[in-house]
VMD Tcl script that draws the C-alpha trace (Angstrom):
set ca {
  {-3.06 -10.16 -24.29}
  {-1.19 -6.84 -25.37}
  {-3.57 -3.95 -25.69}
  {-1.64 -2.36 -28.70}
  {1.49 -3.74 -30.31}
  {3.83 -0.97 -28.54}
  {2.70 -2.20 -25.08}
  {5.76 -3.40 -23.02}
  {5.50 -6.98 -21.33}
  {6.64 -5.04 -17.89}
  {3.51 -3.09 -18.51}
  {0.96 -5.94 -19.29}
  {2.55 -7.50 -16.51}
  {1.56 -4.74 -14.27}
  {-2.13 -4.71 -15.96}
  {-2.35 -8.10 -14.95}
  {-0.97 -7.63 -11.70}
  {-3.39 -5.00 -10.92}
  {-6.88 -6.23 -11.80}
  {-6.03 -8.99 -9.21}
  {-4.89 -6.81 -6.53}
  {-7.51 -6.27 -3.99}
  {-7.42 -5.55 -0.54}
  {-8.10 -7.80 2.23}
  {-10.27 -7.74 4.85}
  {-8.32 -6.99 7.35}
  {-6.38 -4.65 5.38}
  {-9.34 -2.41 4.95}
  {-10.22 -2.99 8.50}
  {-7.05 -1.25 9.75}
  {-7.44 1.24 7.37}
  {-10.75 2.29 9.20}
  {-8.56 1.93 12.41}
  {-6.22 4.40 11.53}
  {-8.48 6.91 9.68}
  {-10.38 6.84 12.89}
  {-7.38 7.46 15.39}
  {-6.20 9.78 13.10}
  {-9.69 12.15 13.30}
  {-9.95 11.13 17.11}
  {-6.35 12.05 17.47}
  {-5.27 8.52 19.24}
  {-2.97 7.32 16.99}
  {0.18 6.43 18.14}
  {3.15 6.52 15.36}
  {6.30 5.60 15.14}
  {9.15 8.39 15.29}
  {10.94 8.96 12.26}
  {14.34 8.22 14.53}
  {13.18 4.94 15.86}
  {12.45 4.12 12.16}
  {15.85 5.19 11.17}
  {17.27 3.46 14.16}
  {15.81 -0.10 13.19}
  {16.63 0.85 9.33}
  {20.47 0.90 10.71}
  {20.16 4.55 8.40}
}
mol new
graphics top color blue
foreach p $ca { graphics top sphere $p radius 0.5 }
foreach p [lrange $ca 0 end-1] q [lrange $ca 1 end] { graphics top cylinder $p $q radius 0.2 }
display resetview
């Protein structure tokens, strides 16, 4: 399955990996989400100190 002979496992591994990695439906429905509150200027993040807060960082 190697492309050429100096081709790591890790990265035919990763070839594999990748070819079957698609996004769900729902995945690319939020997507749209946030793209759109983004441009509409709705969304609602998450603070970077709440994040480090629930990280314990």
């Amino acid at each position: 399955m190697k492309i050429h002979e100096k081709e790591s496992y890790e990265e035919l591994i990763w070839d594999l990996l990748e070819d079957r990695m698609e996004l769900s439906e729902e995945t690319k429905k939020d997507i749209v989400e946030y793209e759109k509150s983004i441009k509409d200027k709705t969304f609602k993040g998450i603070s970077f100190e709440k994040i480090k807060k629930e990280s314990n960082l």
